[in-house]
mmJSON file of the N, C-alpha and C atoms, coordinates in Angstrom:
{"data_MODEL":{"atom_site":{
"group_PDB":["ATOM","ATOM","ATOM","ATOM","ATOM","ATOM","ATOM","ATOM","ATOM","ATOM","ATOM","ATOM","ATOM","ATOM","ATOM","ATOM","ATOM","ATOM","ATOM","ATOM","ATOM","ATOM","ATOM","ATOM","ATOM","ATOM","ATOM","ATOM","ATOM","ATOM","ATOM","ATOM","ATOM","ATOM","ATOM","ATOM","ATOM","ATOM","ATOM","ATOM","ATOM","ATOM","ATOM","ATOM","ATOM","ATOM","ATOM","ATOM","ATOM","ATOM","ATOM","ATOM","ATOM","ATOM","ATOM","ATOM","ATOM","ATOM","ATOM","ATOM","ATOM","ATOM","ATOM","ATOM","ATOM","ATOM","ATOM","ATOM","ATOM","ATOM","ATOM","ATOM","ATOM","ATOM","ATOM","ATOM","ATOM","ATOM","ATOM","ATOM","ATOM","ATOM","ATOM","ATOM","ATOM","ATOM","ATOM","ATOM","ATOM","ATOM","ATOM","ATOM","ATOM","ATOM","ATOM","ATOM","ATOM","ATOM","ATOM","ATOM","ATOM","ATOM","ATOM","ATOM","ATOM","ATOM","ATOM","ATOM","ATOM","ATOM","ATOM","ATOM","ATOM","ATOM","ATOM","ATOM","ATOM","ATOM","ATOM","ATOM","ATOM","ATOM","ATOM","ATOM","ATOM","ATOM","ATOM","ATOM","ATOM","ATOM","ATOM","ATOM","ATOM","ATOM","ATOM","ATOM","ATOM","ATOM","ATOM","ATOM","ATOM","ATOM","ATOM","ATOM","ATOM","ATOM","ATOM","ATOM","ATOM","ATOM","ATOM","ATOM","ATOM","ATOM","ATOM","ATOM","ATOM","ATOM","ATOM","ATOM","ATOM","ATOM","ATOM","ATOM","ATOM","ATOM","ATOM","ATOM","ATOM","ATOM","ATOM","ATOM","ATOM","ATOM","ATOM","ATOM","ATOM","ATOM","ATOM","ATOM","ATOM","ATOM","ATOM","ATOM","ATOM","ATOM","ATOM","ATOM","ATOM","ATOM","ATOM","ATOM","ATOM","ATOM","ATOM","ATOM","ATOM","ATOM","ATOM","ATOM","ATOM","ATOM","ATOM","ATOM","ATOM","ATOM","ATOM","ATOM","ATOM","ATOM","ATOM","ATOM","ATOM","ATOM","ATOM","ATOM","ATOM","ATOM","ATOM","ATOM","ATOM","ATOM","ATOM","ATOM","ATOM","ATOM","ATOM","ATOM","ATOM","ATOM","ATOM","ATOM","ATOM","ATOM","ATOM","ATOM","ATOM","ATOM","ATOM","ATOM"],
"id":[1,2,3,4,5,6,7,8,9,10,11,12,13,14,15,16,17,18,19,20,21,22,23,24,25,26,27,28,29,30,31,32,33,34,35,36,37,38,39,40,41,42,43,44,45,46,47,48,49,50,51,52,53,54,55,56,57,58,59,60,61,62,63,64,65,66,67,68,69,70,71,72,73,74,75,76,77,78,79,80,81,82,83,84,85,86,87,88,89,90,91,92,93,94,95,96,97,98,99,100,101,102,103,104,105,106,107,108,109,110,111,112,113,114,115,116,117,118,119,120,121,122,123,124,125,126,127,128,129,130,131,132,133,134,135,136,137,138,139,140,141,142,143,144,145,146,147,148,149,150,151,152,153,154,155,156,157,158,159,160,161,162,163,164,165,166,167,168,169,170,171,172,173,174,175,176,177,178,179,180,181,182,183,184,185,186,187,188,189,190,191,192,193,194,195,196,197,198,199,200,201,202,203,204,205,206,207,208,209,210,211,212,213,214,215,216,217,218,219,220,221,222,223,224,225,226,227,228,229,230,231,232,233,234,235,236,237,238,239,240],
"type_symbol":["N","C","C","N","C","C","N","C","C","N","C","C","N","C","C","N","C","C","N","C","C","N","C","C","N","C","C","N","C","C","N","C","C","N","C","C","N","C","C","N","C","C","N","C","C","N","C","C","N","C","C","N","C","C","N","C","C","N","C","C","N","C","C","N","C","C","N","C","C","N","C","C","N","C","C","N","C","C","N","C","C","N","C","C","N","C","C","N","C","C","N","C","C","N","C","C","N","C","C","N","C","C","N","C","C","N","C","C","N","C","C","N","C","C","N","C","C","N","C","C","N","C","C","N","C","C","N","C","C","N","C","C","N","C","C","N","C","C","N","C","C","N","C","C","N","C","C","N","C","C","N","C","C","N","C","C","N","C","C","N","C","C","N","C","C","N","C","C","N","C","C","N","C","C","N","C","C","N","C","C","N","C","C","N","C","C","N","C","C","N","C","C","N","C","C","N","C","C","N","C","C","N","C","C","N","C","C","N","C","C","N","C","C","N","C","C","N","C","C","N","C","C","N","C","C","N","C","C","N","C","C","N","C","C","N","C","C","N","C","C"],
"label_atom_id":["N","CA","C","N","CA","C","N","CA","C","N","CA","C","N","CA","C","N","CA","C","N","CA","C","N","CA","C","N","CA","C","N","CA","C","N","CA","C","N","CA","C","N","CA","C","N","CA","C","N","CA","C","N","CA","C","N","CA","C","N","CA","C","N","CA","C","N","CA","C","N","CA","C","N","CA","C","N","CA","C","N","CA","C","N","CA","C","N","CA","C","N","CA","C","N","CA","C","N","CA","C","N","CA","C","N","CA","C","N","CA","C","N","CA","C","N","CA","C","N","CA","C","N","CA","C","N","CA","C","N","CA","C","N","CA","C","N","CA","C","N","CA","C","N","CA","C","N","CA","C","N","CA","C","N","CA","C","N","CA","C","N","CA","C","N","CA","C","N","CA","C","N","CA","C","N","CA","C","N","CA","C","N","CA","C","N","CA","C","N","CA","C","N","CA","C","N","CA","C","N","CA","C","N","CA","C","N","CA","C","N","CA","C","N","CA","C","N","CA","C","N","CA","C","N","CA","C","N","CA","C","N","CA","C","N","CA","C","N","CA","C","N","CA","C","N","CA","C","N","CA","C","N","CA","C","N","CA","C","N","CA","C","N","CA","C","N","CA","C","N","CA","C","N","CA","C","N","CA","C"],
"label_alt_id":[null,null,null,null,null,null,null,null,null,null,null,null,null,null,null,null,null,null,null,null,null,null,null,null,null,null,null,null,null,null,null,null,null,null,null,null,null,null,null,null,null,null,null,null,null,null,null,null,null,null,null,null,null,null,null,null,null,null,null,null,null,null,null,null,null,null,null,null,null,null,null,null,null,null,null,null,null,null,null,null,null,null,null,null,null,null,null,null,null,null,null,null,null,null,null,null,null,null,null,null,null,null,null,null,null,null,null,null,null,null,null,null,null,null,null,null,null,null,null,null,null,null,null,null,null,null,null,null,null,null,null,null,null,null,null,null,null,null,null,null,null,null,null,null,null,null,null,null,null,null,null,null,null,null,null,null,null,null,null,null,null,null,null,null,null,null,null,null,null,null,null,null,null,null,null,null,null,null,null,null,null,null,null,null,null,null,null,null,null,null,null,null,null,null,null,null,null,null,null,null,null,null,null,null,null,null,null,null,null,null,null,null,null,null,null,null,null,null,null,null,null,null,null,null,null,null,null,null,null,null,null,null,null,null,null,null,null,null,null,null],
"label_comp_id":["UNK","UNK","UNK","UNK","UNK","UNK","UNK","UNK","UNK","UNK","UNK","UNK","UNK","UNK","UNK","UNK","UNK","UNK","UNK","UNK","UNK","UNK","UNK","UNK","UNK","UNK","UNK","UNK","UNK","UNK","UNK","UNK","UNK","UNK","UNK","UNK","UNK","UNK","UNK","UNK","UNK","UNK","UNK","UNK","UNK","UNK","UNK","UNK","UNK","UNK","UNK","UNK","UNK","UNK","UNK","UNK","UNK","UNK","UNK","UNK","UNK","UNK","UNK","UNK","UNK","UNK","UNK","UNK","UNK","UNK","UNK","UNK","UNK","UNK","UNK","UNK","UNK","UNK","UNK","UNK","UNK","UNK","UNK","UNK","UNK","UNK","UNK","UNK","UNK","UNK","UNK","UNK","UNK","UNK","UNK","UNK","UNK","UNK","UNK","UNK","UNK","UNK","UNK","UNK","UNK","UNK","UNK","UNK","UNK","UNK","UNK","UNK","UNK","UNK","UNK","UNK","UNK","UNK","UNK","UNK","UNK","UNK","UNK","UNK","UNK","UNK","UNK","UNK","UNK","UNK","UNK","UNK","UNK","UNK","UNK","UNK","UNK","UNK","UNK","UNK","UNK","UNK","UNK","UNK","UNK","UNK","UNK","UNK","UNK","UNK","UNK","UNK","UNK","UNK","UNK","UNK","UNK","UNK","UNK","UNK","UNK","UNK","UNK","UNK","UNK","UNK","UNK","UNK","UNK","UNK","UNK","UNK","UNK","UNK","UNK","UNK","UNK","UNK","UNK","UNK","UNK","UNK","UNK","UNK","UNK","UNK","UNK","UNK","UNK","UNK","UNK","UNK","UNK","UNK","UNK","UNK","UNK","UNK","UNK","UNK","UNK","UNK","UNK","UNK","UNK","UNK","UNK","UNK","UNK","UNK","UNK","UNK","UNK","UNK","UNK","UNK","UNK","UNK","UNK","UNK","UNK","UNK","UNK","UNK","UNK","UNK","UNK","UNK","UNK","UNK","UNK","UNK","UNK","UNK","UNK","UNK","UNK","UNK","UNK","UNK"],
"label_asym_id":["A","A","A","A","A","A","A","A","A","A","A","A","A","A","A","A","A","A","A","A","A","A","A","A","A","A","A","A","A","A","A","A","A","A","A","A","A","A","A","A","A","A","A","A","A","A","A","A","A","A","A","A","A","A","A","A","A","A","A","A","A","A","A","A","A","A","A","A","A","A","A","A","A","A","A","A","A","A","A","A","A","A","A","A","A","A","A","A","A","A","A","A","A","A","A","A","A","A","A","A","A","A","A","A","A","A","A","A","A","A","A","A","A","A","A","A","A","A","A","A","A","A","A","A","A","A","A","A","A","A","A","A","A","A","A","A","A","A","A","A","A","A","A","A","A","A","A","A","A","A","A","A","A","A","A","A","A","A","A","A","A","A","A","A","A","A","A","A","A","A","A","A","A","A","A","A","A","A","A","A","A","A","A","A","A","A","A","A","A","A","A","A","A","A","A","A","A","A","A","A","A","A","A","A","A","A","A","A","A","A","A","A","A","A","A","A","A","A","A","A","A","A","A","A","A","A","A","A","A","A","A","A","A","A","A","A","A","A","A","A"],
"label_entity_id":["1","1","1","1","1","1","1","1","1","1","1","1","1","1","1","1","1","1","1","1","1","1","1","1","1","1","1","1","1","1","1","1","1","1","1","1","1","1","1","1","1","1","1","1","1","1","1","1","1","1","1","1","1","1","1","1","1","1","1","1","1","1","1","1","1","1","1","1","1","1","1","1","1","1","1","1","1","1","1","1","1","1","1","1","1","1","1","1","1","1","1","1","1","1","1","1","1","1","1","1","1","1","1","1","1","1","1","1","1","1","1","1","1","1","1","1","1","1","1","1","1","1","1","1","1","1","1","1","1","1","1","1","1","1","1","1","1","1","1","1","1","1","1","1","1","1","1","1","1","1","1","1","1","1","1","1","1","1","1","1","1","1","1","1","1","1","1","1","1","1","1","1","1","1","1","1","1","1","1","1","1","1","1","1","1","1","1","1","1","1","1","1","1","1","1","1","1","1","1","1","1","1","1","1","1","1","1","1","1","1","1","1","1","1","1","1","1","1","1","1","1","1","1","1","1","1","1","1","1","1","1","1","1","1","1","1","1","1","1","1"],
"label_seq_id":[1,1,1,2,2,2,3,3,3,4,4,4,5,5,5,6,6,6,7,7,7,8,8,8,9,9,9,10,10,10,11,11,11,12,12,12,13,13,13,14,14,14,15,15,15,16,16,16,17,17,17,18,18,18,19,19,19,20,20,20,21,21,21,22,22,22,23,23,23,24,24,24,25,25,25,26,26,26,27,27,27,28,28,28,29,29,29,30,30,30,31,31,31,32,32,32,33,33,33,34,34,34,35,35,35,36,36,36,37,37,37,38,38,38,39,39,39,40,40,40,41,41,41,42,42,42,43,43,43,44,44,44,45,45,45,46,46,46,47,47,47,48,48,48,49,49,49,50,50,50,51,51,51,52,52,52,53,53,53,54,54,54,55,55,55,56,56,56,57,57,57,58,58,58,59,59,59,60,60,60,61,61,61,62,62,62,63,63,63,64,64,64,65,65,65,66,66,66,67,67,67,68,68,68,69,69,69,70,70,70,71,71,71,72,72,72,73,73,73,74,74,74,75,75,75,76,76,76,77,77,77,78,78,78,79,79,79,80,80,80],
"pdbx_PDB_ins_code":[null,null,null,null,null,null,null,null,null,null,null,null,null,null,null,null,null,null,null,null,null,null,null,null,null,null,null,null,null,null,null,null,null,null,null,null,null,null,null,null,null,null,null,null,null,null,null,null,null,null,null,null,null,null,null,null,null,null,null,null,null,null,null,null,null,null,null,null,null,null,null,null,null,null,null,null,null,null,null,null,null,null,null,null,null,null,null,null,null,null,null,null,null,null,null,null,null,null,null,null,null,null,null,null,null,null,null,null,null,null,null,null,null,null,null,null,null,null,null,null,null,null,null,null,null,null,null,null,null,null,null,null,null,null,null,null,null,null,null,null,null,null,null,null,null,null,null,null,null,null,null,null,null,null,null,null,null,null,null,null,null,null,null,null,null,null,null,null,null,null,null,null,null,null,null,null,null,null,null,null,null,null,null,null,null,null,null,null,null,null,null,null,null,null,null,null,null,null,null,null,null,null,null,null,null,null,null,null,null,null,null,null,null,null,null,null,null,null,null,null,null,null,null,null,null,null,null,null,null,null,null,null,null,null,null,null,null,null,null,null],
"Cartn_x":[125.233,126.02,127.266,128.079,128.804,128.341,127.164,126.949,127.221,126.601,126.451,127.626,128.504,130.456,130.978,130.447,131.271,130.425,129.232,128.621,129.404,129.543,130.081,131.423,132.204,134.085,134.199,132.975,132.943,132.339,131.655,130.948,131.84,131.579,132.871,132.361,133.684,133.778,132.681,132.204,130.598,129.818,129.268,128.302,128.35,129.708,129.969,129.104,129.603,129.598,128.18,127.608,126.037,125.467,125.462,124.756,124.986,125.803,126.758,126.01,125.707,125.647,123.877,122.872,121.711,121.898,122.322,122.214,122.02,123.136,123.66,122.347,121.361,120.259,119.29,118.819,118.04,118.015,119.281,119.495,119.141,119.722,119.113,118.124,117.012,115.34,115.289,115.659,116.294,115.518,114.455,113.964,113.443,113.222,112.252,112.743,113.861,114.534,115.301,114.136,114.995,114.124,114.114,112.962,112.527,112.116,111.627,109.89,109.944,108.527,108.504,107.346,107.2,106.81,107.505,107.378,105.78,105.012,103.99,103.937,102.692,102.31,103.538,104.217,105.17,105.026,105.09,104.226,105.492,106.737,107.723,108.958,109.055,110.026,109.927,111.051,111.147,112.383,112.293,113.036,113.54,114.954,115.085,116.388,115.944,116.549,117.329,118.434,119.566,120.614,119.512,119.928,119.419,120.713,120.554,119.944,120.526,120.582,119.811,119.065,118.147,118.708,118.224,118.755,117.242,117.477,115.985,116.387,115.574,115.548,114.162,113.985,113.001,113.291,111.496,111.147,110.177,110.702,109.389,110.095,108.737,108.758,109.987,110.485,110.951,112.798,112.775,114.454,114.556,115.236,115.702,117.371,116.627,117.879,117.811,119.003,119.446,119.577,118.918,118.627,119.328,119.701,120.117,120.215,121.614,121.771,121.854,121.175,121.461,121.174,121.238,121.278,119.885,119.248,118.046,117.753,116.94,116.473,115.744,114.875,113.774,113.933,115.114,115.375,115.314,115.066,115.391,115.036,113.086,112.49,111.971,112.423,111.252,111.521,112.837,113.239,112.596,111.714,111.595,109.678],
"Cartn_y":[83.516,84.725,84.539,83.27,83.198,83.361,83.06,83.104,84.818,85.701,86.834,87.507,87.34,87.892,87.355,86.183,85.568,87.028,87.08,87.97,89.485,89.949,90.856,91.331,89.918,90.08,90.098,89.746,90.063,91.117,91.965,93.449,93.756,95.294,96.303,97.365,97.913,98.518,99.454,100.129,101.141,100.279,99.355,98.317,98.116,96.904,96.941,97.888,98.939,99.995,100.413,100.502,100.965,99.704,98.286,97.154,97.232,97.542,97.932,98.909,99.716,101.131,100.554,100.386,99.737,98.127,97.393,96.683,97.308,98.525,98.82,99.601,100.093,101.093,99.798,98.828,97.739,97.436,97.155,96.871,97.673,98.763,100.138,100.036,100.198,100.07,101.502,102.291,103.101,103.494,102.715,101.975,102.973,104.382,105.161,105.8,105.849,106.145,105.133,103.786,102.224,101.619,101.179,100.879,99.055,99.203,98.239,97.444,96.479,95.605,94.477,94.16,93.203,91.924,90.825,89.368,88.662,88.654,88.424,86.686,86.41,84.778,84.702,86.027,85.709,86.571,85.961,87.182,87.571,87.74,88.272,88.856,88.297,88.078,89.66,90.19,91.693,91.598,92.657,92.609,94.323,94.112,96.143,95.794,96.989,96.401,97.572,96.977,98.004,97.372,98.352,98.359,96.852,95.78,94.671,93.766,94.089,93.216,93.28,92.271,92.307,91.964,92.855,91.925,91.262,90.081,89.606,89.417,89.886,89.901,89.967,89.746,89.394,90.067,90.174,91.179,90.535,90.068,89.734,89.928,90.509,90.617,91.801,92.594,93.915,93.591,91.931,91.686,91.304,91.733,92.09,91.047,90.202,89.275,89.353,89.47,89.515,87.748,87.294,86.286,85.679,87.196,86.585,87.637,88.001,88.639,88.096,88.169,87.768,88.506,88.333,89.265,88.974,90.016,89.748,88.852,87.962,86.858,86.15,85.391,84.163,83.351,82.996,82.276,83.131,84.049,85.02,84.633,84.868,84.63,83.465,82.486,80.848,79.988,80.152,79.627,80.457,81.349,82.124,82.391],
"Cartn_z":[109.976,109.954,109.09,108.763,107.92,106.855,106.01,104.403,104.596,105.644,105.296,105.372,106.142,106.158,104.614,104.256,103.059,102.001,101.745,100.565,101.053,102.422,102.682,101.91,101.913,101.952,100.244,99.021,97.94,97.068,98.04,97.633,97.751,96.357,96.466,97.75,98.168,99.196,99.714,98.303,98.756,99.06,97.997,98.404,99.756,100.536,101.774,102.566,102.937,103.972,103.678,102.626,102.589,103.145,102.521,103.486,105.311,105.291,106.407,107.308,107.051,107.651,107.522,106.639,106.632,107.576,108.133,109.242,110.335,111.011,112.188,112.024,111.042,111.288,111.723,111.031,111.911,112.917,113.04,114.553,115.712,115.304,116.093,116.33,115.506,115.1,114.388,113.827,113.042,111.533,111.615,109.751,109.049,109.191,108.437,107.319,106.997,105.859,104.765,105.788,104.246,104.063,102.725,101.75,102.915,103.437,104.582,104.052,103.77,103.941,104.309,104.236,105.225,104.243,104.181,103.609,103.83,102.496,101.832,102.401,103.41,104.067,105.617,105.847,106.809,107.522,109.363,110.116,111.144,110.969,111.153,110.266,108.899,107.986,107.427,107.172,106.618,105.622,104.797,103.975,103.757,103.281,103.205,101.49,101.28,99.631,100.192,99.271,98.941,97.778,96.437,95.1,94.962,94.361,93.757,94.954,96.269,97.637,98.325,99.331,100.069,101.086,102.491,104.162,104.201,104.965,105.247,106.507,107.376,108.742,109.282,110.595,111.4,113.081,113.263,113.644,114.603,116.215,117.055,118.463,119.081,120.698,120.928,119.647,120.16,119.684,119.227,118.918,117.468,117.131,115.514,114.951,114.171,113.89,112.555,111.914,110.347,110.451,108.76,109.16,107.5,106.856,105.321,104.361,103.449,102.935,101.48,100.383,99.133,97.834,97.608,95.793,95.246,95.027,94.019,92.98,93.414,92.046,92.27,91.838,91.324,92.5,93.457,94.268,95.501,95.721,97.217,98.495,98.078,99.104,99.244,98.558,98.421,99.585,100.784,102.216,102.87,102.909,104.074,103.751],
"occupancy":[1.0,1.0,1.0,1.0,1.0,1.0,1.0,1.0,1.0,1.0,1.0,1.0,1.0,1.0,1.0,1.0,1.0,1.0,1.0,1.0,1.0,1.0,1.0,1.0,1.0,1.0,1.0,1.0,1.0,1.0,1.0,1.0,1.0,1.0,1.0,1.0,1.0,1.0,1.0,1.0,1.0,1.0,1.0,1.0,1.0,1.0,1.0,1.0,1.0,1.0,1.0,1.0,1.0,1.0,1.0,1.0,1.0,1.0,1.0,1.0,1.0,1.0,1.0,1.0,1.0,1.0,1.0,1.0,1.0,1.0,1.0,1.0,1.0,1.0,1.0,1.0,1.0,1.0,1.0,1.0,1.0,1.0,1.0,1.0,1.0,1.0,1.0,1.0,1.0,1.0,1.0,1.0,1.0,1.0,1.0,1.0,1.0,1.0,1.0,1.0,1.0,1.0,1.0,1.0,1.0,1.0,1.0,1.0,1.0,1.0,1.0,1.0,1.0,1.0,1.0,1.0,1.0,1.0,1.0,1.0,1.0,1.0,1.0,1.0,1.0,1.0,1.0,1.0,1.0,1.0,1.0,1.0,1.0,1.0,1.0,1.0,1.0,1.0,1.0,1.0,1.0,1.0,1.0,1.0,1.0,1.0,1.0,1.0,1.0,1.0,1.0,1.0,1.0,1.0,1.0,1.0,1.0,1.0,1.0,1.0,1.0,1.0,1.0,1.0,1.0,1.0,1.0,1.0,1.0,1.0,1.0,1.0,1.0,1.0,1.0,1.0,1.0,1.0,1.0,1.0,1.0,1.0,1.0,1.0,1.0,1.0,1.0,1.0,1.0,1.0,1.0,1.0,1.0,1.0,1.0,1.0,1.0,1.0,1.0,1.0,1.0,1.0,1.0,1.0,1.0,1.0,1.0,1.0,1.0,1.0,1.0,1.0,1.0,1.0,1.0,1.0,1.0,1.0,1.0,1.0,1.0,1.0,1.0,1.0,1.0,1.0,1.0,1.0,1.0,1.0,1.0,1.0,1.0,1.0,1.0,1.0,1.0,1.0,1.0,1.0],
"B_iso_or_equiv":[0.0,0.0,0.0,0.0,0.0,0.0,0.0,0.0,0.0,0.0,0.0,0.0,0.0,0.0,0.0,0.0,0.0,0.0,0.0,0.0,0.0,0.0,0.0,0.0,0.0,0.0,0.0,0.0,0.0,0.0,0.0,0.0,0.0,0.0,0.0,0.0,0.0,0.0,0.0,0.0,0.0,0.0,0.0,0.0,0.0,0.0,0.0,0.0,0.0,0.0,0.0,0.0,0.0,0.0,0.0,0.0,0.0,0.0,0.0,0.0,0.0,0.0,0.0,0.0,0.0,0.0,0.0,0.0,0.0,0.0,0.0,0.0,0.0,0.0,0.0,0.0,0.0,0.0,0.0,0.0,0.0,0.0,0.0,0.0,0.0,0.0,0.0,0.0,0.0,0.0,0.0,0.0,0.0,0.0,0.0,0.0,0.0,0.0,0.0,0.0,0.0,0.0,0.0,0.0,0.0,0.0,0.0,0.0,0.0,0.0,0.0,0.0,0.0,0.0,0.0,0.0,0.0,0.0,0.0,0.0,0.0,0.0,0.0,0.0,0.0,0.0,0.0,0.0,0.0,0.0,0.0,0.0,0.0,0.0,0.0,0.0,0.0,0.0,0.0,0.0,0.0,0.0,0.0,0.0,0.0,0.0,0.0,0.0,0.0,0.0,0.0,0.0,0.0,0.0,0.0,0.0,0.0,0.0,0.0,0.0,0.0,0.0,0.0,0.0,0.0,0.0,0.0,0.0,0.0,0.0,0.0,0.0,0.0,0.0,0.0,0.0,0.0,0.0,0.0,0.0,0.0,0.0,0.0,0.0,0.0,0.0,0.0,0.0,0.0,0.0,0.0,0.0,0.0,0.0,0.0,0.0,0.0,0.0,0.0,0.0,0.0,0.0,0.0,0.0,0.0,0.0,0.0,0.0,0.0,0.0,0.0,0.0,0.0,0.0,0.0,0.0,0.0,0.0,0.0,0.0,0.0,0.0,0.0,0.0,0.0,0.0,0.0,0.0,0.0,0.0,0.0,0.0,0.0,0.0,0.0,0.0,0.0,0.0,0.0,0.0],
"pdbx_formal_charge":[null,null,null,null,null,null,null,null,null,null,null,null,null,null,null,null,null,null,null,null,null,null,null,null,null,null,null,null,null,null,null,null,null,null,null,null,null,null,null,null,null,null,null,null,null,null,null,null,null,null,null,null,null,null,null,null,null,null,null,null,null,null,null,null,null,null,null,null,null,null,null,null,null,null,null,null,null,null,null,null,null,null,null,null,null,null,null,null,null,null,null,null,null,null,null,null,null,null,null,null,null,null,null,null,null,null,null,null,null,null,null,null,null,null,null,null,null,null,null,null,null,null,null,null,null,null,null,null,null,null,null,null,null,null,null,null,null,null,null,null,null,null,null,null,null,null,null,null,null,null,null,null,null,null,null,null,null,null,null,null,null,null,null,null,null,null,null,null,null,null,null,null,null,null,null,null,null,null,null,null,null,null,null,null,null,null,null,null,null,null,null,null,null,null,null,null,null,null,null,null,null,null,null,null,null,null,null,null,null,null,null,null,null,null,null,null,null,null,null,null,null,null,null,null,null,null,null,null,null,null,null,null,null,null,null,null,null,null,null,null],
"auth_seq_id":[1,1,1,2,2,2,3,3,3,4,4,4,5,5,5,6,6,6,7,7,7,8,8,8,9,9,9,10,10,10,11,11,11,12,12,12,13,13,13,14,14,14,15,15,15,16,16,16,17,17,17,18,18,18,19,19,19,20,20,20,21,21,21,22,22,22,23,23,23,24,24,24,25,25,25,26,26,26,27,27,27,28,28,28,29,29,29,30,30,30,31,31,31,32,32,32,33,33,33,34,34,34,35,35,35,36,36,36,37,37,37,38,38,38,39,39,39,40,40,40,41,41,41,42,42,42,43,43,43,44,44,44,45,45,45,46,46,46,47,47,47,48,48,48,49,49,49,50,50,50,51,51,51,52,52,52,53,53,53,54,54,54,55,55,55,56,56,56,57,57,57,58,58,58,59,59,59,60,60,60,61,61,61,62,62,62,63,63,63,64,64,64,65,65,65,66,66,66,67,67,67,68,68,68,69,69,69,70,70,70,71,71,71,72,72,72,73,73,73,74,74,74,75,75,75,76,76,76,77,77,77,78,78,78,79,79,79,80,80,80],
"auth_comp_id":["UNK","UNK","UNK","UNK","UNK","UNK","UNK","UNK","UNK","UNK","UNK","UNK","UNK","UNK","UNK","UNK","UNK","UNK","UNK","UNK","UNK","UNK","UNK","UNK","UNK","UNK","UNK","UNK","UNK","UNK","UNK","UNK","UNK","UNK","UNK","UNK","UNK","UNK","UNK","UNK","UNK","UNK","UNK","UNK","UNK","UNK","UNK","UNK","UNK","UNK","UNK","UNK","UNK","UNK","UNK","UNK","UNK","UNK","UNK","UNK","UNK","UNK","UNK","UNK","UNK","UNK","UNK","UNK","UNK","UNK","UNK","UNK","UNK","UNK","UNK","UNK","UNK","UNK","UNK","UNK","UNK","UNK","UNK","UNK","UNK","UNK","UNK","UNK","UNK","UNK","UNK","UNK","UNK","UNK","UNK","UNK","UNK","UNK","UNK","UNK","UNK","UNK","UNK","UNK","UNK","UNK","UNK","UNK","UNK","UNK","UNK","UNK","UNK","UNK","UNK","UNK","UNK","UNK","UNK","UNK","UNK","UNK","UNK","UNK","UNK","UNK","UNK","UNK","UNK","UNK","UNK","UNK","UNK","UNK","UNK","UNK","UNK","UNK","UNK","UNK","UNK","UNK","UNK","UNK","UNK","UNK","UNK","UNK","UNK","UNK","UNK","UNK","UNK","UNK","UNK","UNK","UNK","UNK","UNK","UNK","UNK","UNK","UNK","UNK","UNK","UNK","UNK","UNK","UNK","UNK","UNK","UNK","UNK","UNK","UNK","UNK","UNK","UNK","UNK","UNK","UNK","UNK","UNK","UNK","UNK","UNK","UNK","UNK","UNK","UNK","UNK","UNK","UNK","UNK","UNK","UNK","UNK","UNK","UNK","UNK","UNK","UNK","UNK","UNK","UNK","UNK","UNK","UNK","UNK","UNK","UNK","UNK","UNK","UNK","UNK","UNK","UNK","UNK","UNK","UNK","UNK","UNK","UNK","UNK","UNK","UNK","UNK","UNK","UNK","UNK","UNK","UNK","UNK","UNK","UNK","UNK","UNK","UNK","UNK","UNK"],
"auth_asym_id":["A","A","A","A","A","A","A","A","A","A","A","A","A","A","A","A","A","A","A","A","A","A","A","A","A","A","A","A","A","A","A","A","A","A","A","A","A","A","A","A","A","A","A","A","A","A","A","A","A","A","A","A","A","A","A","A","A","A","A","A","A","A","A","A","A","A","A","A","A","A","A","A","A","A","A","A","A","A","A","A","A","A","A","A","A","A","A","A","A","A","A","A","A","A","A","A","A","A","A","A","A","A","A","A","A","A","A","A","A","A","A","A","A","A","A","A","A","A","A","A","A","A","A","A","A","A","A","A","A","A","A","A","A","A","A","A","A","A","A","A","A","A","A","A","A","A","A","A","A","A","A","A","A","A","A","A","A","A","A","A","A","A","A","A","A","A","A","A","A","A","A","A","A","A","A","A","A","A","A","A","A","A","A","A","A","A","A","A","A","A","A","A","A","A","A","A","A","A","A","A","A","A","A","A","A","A","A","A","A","A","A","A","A","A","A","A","A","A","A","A","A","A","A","A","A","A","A","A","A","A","A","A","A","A","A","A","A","A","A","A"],
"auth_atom_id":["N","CA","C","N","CA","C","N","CA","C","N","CA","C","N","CA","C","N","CA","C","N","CA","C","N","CA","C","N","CA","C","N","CA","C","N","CA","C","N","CA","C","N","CA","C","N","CA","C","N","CA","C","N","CA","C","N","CA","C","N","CA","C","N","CA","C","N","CA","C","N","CA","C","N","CA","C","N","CA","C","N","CA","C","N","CA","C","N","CA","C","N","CA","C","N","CA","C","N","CA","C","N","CA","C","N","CA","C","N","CA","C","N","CA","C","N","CA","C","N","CA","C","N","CA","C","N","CA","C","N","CA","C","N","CA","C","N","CA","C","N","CA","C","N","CA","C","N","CA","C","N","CA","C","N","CA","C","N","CA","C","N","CA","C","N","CA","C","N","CA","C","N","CA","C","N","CA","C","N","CA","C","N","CA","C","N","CA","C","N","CA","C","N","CA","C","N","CA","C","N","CA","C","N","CA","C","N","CA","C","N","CA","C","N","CA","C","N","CA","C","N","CA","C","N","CA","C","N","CA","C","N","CA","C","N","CA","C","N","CA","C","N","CA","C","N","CA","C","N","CA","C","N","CA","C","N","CA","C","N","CA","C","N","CA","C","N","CA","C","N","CA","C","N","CA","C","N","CA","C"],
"pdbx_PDB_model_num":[1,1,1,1,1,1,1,1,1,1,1,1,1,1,1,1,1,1,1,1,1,1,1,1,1,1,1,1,1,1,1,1,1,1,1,1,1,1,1,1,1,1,1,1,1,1,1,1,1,1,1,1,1,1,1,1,1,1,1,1,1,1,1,1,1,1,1,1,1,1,1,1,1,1,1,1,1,1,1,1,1,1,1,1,1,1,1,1,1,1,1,1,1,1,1,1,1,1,1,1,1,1,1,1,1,1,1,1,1,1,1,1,1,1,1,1,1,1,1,1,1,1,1,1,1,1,1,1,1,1,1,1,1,1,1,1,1,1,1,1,1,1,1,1,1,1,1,1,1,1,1,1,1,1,1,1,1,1,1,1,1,1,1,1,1,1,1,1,1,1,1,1,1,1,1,1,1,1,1,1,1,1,1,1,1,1,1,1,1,1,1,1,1,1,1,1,1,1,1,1,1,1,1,1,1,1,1,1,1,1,1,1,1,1,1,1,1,1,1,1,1,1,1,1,1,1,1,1,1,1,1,1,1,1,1,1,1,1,1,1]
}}}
């Protein structure tokens, strides 16, 4: 949860509040209006883009944990 406050405290302020406002909808269970799929060989791992950024979070037995917020690239998904 720290890497993800640290990427937080360097988005500009829209960025912020849209990643922002797309968590508190996950969490919810909320998902039908965010670009939401599901991680290719991974039978919990999800992903929801927003613009450059991806949340990768996970999805079992009904509890929903943000598990990683990072910027689109070649390196994203290769830990998960």
């Amino acid at each position: 949860m720290e890497r993800i406050d640290k990427i937080l405290k360097i988005l500009r302020t829209d960025e912020r509040e849209r990643v922002i406002l797309c968590i508190e909808k996950i969490l919810a269970g909320n998902t039908a209006l965010l670009d939401i799929k599901k991680l290719k060989g991974q039978q919990y791992f999800y992903r929801a883009r927003i613009g450059d950024l991806r949340i990768i979070f996970t999805k079992k037995e009904g509890a929903v944990h943000i598990v990683a917020l990072e910027k689109r690239g070649d390196n994203t998904y290769r830990r998960f």
